[in-house]
C-alpha positions as CSV (number, residue, x, y, z in Angstrom):
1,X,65.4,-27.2,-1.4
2,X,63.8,-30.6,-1.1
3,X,63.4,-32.1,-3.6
4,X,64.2,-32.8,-7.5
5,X,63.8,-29.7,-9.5
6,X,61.1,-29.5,-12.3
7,X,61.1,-28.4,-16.0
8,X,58.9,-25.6,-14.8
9,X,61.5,-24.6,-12.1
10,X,63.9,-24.3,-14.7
11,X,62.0,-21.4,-16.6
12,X,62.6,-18.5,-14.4
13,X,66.5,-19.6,-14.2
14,X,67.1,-19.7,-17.5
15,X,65.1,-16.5,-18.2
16,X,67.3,-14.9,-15.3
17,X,70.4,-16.7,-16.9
18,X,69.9,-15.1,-20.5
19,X,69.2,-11.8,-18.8
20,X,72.3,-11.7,-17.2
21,X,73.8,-12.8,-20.0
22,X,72.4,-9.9,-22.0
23,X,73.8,-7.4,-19.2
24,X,77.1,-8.6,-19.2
25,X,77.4,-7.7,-22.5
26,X,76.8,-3.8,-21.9
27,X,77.6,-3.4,-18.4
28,X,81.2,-3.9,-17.3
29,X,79.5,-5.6,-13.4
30,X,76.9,-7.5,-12.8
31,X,76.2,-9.2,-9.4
32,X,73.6,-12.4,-10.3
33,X,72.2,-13.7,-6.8
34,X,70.5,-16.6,-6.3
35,X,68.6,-17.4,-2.7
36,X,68.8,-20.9,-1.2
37,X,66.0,-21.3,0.9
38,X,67.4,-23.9,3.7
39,X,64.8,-24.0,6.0
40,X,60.8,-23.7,5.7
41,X,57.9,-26.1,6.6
42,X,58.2,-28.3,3.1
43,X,61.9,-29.2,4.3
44,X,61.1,-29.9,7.9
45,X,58.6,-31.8,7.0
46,X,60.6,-33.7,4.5
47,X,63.0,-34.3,7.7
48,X,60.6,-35.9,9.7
49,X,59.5,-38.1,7.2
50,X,63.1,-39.3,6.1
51,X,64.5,-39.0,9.3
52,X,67.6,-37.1,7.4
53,X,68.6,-34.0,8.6
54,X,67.4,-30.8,7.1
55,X,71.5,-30.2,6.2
56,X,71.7,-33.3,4.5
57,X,68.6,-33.0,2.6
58,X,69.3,-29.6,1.5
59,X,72.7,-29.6,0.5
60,X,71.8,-33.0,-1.7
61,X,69.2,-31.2,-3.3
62,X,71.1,-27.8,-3.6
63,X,73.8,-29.9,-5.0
64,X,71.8,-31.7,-7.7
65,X,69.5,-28.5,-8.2
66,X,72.9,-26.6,-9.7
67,X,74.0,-29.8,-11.9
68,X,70.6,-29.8,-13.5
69,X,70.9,-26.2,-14.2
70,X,74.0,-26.1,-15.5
71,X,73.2,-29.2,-17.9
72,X,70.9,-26.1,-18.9
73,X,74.0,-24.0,-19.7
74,X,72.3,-21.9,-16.7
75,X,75.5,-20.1,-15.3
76,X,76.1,-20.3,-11.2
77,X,75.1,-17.2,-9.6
78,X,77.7,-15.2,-7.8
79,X,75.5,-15.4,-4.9
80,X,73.8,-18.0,-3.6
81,X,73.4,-17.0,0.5
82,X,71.6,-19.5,2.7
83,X,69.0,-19.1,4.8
84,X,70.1,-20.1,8.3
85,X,73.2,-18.1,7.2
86,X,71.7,-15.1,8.0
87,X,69.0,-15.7,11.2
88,X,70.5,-12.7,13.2
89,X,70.7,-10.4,10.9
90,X,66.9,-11.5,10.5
91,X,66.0,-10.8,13.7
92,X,67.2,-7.2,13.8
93,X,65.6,-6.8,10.3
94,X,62.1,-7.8,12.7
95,X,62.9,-5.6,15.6
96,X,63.1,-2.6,12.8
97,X,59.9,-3.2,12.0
98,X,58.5,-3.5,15.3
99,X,60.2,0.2,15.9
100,X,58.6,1.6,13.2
101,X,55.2,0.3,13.8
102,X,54.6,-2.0,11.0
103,X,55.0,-5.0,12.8
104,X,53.8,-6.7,16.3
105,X,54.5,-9.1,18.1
106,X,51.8,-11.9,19.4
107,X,51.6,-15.0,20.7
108,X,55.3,-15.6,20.3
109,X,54.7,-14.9,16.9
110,X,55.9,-11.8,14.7
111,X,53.6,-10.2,11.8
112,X,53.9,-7.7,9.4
113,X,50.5,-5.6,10.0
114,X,49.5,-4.8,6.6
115,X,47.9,-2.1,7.3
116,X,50.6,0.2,7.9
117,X,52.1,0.1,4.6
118,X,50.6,2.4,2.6
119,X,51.5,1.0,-0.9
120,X,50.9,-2.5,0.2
121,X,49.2,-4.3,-3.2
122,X,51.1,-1.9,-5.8
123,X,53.1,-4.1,-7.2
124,X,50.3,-6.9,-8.1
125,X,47.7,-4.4,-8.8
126,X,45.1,-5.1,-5.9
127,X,44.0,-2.8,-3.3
128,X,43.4,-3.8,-0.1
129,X,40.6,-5.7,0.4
130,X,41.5,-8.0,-2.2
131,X,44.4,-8.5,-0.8
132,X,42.6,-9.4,2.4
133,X,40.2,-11.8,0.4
134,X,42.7,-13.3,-1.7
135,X,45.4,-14.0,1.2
136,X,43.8,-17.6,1.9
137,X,45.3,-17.5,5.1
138,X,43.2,-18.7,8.2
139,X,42.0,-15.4,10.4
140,X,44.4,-17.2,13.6
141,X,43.7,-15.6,17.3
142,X,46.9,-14.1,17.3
143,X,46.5,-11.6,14.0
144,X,44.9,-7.9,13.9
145,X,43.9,-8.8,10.1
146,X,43.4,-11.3,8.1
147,X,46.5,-10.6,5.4
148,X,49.1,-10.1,7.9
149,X,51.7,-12.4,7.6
150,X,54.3,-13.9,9.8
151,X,57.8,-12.6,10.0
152,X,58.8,-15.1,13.0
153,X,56.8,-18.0,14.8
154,X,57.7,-20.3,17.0
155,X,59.1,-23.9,17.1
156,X,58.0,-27.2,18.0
157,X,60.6,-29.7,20.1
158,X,61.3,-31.2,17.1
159,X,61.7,-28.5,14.7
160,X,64.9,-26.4,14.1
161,X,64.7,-22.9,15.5
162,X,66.7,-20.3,16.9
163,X,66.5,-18.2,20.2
164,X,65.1,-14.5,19.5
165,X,63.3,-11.9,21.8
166,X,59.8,-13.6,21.0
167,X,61.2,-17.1,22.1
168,X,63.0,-20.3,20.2
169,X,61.7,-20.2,16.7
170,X,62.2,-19.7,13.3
171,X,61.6,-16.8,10.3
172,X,58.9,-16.6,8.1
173,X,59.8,-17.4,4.1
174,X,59.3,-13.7,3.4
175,X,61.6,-12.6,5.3
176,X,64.6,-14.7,4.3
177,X,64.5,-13.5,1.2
178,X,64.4,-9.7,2.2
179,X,67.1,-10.3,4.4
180,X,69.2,-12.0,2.0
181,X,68.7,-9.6,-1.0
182,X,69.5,-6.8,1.2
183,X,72.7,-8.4,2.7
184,X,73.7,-9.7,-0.5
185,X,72.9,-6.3,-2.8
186,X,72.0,-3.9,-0.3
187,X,69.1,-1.3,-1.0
188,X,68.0,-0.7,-3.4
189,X,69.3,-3.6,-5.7
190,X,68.3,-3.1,-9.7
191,X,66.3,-6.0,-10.8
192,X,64.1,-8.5,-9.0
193,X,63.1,-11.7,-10.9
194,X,61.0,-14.9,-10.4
195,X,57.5,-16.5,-11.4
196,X,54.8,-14.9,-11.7
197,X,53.2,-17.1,-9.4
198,X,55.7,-15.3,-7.2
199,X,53.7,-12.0,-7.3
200,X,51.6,-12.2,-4.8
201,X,52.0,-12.6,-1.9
202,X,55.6,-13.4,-1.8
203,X,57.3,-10.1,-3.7
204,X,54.2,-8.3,-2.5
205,X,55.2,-9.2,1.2
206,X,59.2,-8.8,0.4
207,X,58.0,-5.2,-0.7
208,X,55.8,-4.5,2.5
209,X,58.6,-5.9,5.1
210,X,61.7,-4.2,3.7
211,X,60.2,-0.9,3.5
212,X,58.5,-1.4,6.3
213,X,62.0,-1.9,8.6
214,X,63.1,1.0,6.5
215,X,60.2,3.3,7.4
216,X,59.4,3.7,3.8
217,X,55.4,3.7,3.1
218,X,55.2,5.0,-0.1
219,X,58.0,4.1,-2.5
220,X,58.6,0.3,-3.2
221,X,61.9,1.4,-5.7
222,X,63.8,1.6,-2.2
223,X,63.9,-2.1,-2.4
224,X,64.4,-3.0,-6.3
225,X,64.0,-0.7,-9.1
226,X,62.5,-3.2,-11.1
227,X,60.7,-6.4,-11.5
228,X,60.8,-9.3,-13.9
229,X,58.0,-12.0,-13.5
230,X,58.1,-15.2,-15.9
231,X,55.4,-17.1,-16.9
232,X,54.4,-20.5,-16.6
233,X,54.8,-23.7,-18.3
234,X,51.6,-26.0,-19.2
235,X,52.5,-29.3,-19.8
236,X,50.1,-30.5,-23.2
237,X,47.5,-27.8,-22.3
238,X,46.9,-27.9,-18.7
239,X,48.8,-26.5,-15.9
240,X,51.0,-28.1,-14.4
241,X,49.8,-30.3,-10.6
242,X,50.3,-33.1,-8.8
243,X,46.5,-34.0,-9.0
244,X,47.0,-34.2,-12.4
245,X,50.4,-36.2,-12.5
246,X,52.5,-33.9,-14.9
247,X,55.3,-32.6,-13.1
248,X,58.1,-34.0,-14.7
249,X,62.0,-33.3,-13.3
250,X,64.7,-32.1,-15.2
251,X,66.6,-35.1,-14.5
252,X,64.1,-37.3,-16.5
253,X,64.5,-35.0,-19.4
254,X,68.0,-34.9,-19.6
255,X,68.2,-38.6,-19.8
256,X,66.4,-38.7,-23.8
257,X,67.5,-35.0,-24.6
258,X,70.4,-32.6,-24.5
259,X,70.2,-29.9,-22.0
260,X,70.7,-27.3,-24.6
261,X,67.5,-28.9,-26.3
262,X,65.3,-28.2,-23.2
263,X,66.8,-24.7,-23.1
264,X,66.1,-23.7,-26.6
265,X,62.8,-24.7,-25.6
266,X,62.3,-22.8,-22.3
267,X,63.5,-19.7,-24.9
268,X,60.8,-20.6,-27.7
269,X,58.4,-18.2,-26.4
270,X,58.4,-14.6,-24.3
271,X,58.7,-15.1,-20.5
272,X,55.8,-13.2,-20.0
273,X,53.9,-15.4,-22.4
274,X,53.1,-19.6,-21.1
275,X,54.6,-22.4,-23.0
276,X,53.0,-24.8,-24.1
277,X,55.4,-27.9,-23.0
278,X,54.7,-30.8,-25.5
279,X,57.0,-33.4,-27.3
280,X,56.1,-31.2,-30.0
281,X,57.8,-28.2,-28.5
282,X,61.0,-30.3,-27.3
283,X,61.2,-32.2,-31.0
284,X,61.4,-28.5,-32.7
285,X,64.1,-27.2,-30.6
286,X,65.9,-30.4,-31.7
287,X,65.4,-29.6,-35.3
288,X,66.3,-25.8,-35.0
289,X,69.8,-26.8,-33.2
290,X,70.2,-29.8,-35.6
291,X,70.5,-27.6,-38.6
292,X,72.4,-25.2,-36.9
293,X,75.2,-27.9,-35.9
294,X,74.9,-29.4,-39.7
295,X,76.0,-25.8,-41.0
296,X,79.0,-25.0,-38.8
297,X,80.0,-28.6,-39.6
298,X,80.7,-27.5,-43.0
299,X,82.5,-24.4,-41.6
300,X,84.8,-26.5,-39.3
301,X,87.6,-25.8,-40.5
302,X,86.9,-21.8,-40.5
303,X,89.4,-20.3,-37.9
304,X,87.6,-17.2,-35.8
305,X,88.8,-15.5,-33.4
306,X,88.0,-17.0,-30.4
307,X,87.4,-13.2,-28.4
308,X,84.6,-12.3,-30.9
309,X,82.3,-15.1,-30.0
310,X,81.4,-12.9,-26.5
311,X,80.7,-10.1,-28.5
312,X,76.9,-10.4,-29.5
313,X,76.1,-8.5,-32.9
314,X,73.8,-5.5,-32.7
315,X,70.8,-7.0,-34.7
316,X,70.8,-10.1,-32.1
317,X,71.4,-7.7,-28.8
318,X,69.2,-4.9,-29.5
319,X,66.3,-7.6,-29.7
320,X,67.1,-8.8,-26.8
321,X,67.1,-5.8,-25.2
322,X,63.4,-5.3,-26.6
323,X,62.3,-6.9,-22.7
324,X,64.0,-10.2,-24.0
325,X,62.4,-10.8,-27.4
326,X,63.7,-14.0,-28.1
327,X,61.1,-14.5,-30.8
328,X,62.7,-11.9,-32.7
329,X,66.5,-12.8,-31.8
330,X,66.2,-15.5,-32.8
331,X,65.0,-14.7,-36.2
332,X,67.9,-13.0,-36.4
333,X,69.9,-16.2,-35.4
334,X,68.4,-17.7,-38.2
335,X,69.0,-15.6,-40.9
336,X,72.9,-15.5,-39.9
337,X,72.9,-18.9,-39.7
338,X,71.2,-18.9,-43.4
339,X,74.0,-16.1,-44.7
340,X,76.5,-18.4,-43.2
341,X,75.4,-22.0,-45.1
342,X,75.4,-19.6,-48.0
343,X,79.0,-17.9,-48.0
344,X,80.8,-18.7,-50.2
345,X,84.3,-16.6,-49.8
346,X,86.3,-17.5,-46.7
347,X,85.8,-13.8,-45.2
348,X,82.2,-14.1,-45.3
349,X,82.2,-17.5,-43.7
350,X,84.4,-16.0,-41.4
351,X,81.8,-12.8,-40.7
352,X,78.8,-15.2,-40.4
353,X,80.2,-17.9,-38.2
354,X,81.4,-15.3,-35.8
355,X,78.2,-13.7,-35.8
356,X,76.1,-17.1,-35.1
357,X,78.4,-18.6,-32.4
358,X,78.5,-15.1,-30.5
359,X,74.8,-14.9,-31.1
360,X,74.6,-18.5,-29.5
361,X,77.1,-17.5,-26.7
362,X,74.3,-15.2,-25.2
363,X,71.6,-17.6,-26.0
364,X,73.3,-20.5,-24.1
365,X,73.4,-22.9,-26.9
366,X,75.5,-24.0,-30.0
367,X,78.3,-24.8,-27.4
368,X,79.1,-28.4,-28.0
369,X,80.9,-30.0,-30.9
370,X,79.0,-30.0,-34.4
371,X,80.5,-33.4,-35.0
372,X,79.6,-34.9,-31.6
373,X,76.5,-33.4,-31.7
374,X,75.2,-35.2,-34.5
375,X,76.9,-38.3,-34.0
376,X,79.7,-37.5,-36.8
377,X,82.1,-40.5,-36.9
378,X,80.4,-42.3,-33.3
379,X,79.0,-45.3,-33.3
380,X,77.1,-46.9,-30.8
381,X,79.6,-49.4,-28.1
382,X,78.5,-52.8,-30.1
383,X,79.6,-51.3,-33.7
384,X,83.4,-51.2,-34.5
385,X,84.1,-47.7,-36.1
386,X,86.6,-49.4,-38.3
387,X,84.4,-51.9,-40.6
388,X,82.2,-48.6,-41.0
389,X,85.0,-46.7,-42.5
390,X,85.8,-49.8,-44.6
391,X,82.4,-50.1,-45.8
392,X,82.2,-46.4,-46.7
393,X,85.6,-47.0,-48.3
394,X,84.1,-49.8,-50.4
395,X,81.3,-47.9,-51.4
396,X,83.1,-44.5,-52.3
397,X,85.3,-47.1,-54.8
398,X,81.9,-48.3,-55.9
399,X,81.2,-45.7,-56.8
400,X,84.3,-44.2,-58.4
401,X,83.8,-47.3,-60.8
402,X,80.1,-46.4,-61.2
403,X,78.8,-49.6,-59.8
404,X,76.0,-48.2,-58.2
405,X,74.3,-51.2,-57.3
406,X,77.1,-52.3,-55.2
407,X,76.8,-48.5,-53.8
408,X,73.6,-48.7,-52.9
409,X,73.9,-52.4,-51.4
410,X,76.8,-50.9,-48.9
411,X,74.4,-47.6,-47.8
412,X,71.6,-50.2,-47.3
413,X,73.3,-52.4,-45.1
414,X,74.9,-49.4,-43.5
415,X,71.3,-48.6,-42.9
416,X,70.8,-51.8,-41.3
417,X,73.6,-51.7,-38.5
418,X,72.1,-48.0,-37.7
419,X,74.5,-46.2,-39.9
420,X,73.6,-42.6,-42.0
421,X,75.8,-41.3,-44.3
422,X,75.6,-38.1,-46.2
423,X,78.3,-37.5,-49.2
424,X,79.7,-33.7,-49.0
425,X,82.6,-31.8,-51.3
426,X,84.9,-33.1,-48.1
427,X,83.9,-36.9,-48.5
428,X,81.5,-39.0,-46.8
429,X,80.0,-38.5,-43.1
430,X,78.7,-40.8,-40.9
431,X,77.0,-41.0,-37.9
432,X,74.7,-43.7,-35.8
433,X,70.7,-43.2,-36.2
């Protein structure tokens, strides 16, 4: 990690956060891991030009990388295994490879020969030669093809690097993340998950290299069962780059919007489908969890039992289990959320509120107080909370006495200092514009 973390960074964690979400409600374990890469060329790189250490600029960035995502109602992994936590174990996953043929040593370097995995391409759907092609990787004197990739290359005097039997250097990014998964899950783990932009090479090559130390050439399963690959976010129509200047971090969101906004959003589509990132998308997730707050505002005074808000209804689950069809869930959300503004006997309201909050649980959102959410009784720091509720006071006896025009003087210069009101069976709200 090196720097601040993008809104399309947060995608594939908050995909990977809902499914884990959906499997702890049928499986009794489940082990989320989460890699921190600590070490590669963008970080070093970073180093030199800062002149902080790569430590200090990782563990900032780790640091503020797991605040952002948890503003995201993203749960911490139960893993998160470092890099340069696990260089030896590294370098014996290498010299496996070497044994069994599929990797060589030149140069000081180490590379995975492509070649010698039979099912090399099978999970991106490309035989070999466009694999070759497609690499983009200079043809360097010390490779027997042009797709191998490097396991282990040396260091420079002033970049970090370990002894190892091919001299002081430092692993490839490939391989940190097969050594990592392995040590963390061991082999094979269940389900692998990322960005599609992921695919190739990266997973392809974390395929190759961990069955390749495992002398496995035909069955990529011995590594993970299966795969989950999220799309990507465009940002008003065009992908996101730095040529075209619309990255935009996470941070800068979260000062004008709620995190639970930006992950409704992240959720508005399929995570095999892109999202279209626009004001227009954030401004509709903001309407969706507005009305949602309104109704179990009405219902505040409903006691649930608290246990039955982790216990997602069927309708909700099953369509989540559909390969994550949030479209459909939340459908469903909405039409509980619709039954519930509609109850009217207590064990209905009762039935429905349960079922949206424990609905919500798995979806990550609908966690914070209806009444601070929209502002209910909080008034900006230059407003005194009292003359409000004495204005309201003066208008509700207004309006007992059926002056109306004095009613409608007091809402308008309510109006004026920022003020909404809304009159309900249980008196007069309020909350600032």
């Amino acid at each position: 990690m090196y720097n601040y973390a993008h809104i399309g960074n947060a995608r594939p964690a908050v995909v990977s956060d809902l499914l884990v979400r959906v499997l702890r409600q049928i499986y009794p374990k489940v082990t989320y891991v989460s890699n921190i890469t600590d070490i590669d060329d963008k970080i070093i790189n970073a180093s030199i030009e800062t002149g902080d250490s790569i430590e200090k600029i990782t563990s900032k960035y780790e640091k503020i990388y797991n605040e952002d995502m948890q503003s995201l109602g993203v749960i911490k992994p139960d893993i998160q295994p470092h890099a340069t936590d696990f260089i030896q174990e590294m370098i014996e996953l290498v010299q496996k490879m070497i044994s069994n043929g599929t990797a060589y040593a030149s140069d000081n370097h180490v590379l995975f020969d492509v070649t010698k995995y039979d099912s090399y391409g099978k999970l991106s759907g490309r035989n070999i030669d466009d694999q070759l092609a497609g690499s983009r990787v200079e043809v360097a004197s010390y490779k027997k093809n042009a797709g191998d990739f490097v396991l282990w290359k040396p260091s420079a005097d002033n970049q970090p690097g370990w002894e190892s039997p091919w001299g002081f250097g430092r692993p490839g990014w490939h391989l940190e993340c097969s050594t990592m998964a392995e040590e963390s899950l061991g082999l094979p783990f269940d389900i692998h998950g990322g960005g599609m932009d992921l695919i190739f090479p990266h997973h392809e090559n974390e395929i190759a290299q961990s069955c390749g130390a495992h002398n496995e050439n035909k069955d990529p399963s011995i590594f993970a069962k299966y795969w989950i690959h999220n799309a990507m976010l465009n940002i008003d129509g065009e992908k996101m780059s730095k040529s075209l200047g619309n990255i935009f971090y996470i941070r800068d969101y979260l000062k004008n919007y709620d995190g639970e906004i930006l992950r409704l959003a992240l959720l508005s589509g399929h995570y095999r489908q892109s999202i279209n990132w626009t004001d227009e998308t954030i401004k509709q997730s903001k309407n969706n969890l507005d009305k949602f707050y309104r109704i179990l505002n009405k219902v505040s005074d409903v006691k649930i039992n608290e246990d039955d808000i982790y216990k997602c209804p069927s309708k909700v689950l099953d369509a989540l289990c559909d390969d994550l069809n949030t479209s459909k869930a939340f459908a469903e959300i909405i039409d509980i959320s619709k039954k519930l503004s509609l109850s009217e006997t207590l064990e209905n309201k009762i039935k429905y509120k349960t079922e949206l909050l424990a609905s919500a649980y798995v979806f990550g959102i609908l966690q914070k107080s209806p009444k601070k959410w929209l502002g209910i009784g909080q008034t900006q720091d230059n407003l005194d909370s009292q003359h409000i509720e004495n204005l309201i006071n003066e208008r509700n006896e207004a309006r007992s006495s059926k002056n109306f025009s004095k009613a409608d003087e007091i809402r308008n210069k309510l109006s004026e200092l920022g003020i909404e009101i809304e009159d309900t069976p249980n008196g007069t709200i309020w909350r600032s514009k």
